[in-house]
Biopython code that builds the backbone (N, CA, C, O; Angstrom):
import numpy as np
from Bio.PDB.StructureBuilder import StructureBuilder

atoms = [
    (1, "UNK", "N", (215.541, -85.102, 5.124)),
    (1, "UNK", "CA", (216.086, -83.930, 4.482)),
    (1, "UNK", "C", (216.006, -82.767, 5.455)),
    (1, "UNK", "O", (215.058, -82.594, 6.220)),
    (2, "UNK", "N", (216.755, -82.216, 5.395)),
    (2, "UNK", "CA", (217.297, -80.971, 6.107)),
    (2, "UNK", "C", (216.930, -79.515, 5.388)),
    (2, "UNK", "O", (216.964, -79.384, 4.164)),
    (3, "UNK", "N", (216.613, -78.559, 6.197)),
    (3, "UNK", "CA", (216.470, -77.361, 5.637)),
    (3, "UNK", "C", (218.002, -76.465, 6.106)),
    (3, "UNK", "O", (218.072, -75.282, 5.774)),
    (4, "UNK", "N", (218.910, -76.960, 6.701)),
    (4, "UNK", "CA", (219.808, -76.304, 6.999)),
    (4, "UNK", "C", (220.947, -75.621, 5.880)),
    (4, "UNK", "O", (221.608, -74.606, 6.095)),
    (5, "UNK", "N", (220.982, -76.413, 4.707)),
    (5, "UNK", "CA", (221.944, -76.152, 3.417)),
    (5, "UNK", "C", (221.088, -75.864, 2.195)),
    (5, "UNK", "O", (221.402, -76.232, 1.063)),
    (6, "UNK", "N", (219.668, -74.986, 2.577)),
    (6, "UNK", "CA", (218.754, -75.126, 1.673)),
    (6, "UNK", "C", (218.658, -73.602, 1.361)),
    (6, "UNK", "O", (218.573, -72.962, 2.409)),
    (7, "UNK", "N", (218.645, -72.806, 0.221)),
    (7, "UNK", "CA", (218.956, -71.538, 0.157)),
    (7, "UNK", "C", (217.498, -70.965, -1.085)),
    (7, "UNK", "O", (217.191, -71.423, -2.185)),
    (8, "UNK", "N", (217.052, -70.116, -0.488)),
    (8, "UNK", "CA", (215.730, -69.473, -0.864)),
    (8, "UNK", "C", (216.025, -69.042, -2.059)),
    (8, "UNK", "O", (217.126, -68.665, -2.460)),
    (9, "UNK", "N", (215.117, -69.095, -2.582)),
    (9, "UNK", "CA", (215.129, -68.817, -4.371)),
    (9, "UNK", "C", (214.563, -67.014, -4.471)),
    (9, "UNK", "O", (214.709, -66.193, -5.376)),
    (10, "UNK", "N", (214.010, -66.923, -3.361)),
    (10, "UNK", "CA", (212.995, -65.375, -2.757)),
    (10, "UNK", "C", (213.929, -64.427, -2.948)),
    (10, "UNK", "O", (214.046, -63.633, -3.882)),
    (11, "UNK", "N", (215.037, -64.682, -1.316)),
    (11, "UNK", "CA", (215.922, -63.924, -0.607)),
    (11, "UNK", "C", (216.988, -64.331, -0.878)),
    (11, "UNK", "O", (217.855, -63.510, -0.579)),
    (12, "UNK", "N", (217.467, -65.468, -1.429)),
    (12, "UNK", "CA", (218.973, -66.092, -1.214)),
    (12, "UNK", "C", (219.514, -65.953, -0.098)),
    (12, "UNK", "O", (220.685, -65.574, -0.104)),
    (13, "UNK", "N", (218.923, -66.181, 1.054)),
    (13, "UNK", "CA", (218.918, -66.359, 2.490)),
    (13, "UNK", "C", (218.914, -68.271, 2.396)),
    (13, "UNK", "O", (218.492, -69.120, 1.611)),
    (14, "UNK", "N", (219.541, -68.247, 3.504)),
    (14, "UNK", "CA", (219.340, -69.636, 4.631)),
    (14, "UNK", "C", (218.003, -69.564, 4.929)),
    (14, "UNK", "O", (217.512, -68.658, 5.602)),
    (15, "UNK", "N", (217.098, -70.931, 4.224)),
    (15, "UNK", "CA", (216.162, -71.520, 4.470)),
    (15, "UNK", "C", (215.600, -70.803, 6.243)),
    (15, "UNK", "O", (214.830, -69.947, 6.679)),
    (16, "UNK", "N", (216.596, -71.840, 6.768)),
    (16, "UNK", "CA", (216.854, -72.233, 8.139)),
    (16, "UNK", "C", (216.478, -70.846, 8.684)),
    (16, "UNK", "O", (215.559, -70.736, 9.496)),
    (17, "UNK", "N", (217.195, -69.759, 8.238)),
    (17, "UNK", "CA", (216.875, -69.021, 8.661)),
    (17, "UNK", "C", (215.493, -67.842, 8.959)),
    (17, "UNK", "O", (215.307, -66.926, 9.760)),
    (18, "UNK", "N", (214.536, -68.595, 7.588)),
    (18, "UNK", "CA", (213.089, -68.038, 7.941)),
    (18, "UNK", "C", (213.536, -66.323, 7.205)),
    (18, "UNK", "O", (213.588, -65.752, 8.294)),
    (19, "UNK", "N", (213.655, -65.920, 6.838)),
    (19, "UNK", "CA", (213.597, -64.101, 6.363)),
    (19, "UNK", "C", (212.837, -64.154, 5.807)),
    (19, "UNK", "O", (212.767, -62.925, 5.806)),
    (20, "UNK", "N", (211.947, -64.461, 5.148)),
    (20, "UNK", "CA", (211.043, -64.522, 4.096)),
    (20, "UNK", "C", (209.795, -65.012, 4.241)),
    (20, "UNK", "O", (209.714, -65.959, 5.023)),
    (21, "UNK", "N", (208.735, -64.631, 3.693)),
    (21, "UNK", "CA", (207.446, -65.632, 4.095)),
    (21, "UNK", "C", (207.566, -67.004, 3.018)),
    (21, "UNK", "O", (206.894, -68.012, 3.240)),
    (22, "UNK", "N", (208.362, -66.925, 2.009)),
    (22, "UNK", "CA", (208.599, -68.255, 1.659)),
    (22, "UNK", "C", (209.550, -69.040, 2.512)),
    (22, "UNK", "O", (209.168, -70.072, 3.062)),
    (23, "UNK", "N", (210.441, -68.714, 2.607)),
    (23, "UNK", "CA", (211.468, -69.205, 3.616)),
    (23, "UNK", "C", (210.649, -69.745, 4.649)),
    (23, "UNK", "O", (210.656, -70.974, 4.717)),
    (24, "UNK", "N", (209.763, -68.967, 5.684)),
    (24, "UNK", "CA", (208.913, -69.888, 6.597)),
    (24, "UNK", "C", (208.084, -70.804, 6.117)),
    (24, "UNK", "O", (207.973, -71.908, 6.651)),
    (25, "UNK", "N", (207.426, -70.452, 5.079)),
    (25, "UNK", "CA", (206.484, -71.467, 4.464)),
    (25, "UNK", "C", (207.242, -72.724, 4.215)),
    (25, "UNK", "O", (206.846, -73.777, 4.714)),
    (26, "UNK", "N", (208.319, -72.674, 3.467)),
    (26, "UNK", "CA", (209.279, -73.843, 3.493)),
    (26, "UNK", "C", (210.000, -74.522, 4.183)),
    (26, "UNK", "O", (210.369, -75.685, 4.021)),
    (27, "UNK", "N", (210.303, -73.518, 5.292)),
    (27, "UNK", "CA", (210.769, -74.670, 6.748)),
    (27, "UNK", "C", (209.910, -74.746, 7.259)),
    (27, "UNK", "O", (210.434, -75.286, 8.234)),
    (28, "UNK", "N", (208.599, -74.665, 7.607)),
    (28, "UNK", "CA", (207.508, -75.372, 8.156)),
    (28, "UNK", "C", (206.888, -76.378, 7.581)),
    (28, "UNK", "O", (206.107, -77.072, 8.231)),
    (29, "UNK", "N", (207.159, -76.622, 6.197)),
    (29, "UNK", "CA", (206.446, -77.702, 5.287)),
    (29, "UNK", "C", (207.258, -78.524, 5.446)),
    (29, "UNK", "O", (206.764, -79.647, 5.548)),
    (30, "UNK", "N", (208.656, -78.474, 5.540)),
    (30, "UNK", "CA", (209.682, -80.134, 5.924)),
    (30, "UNK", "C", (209.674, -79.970, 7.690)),
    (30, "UNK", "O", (210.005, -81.018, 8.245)),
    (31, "UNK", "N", (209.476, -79.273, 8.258)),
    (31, "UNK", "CA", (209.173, -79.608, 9.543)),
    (31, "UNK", "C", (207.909, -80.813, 9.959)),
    (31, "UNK", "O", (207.851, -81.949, 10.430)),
    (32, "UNK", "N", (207.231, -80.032, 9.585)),
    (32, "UNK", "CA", (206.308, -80.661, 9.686)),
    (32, "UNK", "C", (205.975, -82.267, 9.654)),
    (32, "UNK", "O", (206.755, -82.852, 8.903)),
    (33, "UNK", "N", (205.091, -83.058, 10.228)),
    (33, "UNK", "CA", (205.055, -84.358, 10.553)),
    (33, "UNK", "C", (203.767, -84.999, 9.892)),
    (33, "UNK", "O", (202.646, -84.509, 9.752)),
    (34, "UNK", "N", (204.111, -85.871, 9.636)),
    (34, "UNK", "CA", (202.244, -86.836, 8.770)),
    (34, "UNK", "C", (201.307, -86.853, 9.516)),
    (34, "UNK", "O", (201.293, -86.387, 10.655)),
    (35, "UNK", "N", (200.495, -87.349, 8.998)),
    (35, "UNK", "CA", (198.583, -87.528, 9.722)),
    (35, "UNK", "C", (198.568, -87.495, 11.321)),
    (35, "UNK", "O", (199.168, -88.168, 12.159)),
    (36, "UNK", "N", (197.925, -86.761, 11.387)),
    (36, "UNK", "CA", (197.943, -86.215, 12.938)),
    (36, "UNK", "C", (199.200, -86.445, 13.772)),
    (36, "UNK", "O", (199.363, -87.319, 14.625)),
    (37, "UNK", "N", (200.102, -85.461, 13.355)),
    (37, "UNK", "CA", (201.513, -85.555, 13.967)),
    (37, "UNK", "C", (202.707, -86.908, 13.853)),
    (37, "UNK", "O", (203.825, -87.009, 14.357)),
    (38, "UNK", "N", (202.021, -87.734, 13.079)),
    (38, "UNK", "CA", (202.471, -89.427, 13.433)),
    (38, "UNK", "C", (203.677, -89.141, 12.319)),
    (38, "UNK", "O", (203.678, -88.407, 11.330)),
    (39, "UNK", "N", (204.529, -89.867, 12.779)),
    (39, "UNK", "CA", (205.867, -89.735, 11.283)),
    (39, "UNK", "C", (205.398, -90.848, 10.495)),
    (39, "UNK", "O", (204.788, -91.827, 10.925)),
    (40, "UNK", "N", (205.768, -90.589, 9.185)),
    (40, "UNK", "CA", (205.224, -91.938, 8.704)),
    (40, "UNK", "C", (205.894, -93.305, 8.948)),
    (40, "UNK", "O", (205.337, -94.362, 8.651)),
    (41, "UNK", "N", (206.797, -93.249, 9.358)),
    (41, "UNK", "CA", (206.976, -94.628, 9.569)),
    (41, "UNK", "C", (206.647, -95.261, 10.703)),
    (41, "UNK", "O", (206.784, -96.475, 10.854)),
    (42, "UNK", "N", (206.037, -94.204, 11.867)),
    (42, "UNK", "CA", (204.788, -94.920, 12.554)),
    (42, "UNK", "C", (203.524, -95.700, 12.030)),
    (42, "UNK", "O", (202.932, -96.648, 12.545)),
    (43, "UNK", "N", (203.278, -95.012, 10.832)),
    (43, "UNK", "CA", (202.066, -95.111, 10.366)),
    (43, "UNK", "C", (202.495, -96.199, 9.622)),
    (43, "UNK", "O", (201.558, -96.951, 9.353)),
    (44, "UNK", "N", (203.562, -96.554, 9.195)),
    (44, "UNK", "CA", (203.624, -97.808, 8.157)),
    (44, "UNK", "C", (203.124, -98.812, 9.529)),
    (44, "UNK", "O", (202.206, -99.620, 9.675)),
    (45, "UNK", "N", (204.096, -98.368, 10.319)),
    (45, "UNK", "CA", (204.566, -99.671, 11.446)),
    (45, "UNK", "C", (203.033, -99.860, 11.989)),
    (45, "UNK", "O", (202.759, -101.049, 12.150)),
    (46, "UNK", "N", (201.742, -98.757, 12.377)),
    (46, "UNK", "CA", (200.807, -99.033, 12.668)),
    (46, "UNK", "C", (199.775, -99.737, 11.810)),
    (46, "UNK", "O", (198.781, -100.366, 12.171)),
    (47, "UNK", "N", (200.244, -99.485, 10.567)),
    (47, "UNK", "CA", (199.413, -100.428, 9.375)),
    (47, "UNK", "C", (199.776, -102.157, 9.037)),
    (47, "UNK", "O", (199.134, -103.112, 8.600)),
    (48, "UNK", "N", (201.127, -101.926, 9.498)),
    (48, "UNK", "CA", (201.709, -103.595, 9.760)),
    (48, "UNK", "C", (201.016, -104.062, 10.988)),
    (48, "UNK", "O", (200.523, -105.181, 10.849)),
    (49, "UNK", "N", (200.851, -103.537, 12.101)),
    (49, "UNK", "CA", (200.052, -104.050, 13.171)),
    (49, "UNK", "C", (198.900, -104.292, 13.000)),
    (49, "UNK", "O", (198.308, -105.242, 13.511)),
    (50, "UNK", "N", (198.449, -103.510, 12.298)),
    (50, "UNK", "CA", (196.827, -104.015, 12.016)),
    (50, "UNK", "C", (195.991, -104.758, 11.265)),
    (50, "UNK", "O", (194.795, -105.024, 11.382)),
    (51, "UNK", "N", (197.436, -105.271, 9.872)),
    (51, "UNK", "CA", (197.388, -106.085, 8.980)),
    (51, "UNK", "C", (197.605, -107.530, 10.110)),
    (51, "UNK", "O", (196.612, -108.257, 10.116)),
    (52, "UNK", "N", (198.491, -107.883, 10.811)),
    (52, "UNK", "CA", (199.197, -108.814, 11.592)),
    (52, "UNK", "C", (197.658, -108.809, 12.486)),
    (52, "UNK", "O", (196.849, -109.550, 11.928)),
    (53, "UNK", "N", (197.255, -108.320, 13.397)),
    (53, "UNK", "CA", (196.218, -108.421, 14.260)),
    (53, "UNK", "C", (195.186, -108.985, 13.822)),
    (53, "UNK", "O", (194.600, -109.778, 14.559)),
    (54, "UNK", "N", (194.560, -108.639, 12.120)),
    (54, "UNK", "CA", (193.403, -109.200, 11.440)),
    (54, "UNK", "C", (194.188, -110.283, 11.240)),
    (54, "UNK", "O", (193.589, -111.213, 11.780)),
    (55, "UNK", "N", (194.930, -110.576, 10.890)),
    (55, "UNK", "CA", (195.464, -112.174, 10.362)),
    (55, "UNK", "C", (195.005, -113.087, 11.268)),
    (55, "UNK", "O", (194.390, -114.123, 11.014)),
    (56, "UNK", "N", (195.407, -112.557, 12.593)),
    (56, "UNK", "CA", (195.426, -113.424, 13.973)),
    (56, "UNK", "C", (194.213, -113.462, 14.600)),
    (56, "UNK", "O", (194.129, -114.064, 15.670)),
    (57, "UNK", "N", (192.868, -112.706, 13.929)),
    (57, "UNK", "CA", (191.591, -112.603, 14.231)),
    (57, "UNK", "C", (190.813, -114.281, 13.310)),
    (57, "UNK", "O", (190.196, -115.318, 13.555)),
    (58, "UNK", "N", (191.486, -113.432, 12.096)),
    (58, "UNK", "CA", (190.624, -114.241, 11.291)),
    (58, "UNK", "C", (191.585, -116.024, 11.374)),
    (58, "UNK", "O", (190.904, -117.026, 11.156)),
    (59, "UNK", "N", (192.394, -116.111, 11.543)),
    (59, "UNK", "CA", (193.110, -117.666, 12.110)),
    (59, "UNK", "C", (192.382, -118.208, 13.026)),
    (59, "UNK", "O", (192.134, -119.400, 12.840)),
    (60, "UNK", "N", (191.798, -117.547, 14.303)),
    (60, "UNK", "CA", (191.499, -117.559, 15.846)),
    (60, "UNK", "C", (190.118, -118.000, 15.326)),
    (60, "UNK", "O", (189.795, -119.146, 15.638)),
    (61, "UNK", "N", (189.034, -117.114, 14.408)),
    (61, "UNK", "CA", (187.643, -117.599, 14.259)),
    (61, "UNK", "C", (187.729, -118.834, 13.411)),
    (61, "UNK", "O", (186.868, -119.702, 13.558)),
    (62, "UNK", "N", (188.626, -118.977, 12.598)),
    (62, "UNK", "CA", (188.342, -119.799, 11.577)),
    (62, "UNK", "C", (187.785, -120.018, 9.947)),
    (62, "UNK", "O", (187.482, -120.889, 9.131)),
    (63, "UNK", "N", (187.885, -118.709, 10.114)),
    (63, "UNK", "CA", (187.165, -118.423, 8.598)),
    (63, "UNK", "C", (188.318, -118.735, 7.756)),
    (63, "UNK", "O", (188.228, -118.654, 6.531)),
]
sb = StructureBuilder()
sb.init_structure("model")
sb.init_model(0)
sb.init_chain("A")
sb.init_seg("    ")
for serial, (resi, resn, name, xyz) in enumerate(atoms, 1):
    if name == "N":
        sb.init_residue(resn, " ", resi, " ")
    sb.init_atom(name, np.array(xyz, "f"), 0.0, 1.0, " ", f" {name:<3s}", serial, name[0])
structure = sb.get_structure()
């Protein structure tokens, strides 16, 4: 989602454009990126790796 066609309820300004301290508050909150900068679909993709890695631990010992 885009803040570019997004129009302040404050100012009836362009999001995008920041005039407002809501307006910034709100394009910095969809700017913004997940758990320590990671997008989430890193974080899925890093949780599939780590699900896949224990699989291949616990196959390898034998349990």
């Amino acid at each position: 989602m885009s803040c570019e066609h997004l129009v302040c309820a404050s100012c009836a300004h362009p999001v995008v454009e920041g005039r407002c301290p809501v307006c910034r508050a709100n394009r910095e909150r969809m700017h913004s990126h997940g758990f320590a900068g990671l997008t989430p679909a890193l974080i899925a993709l890093l949780l599939v790796a780590l699900l896949f890695v224990t699989l291949v631990v616990k196959h390898l010992s034998g349990l």
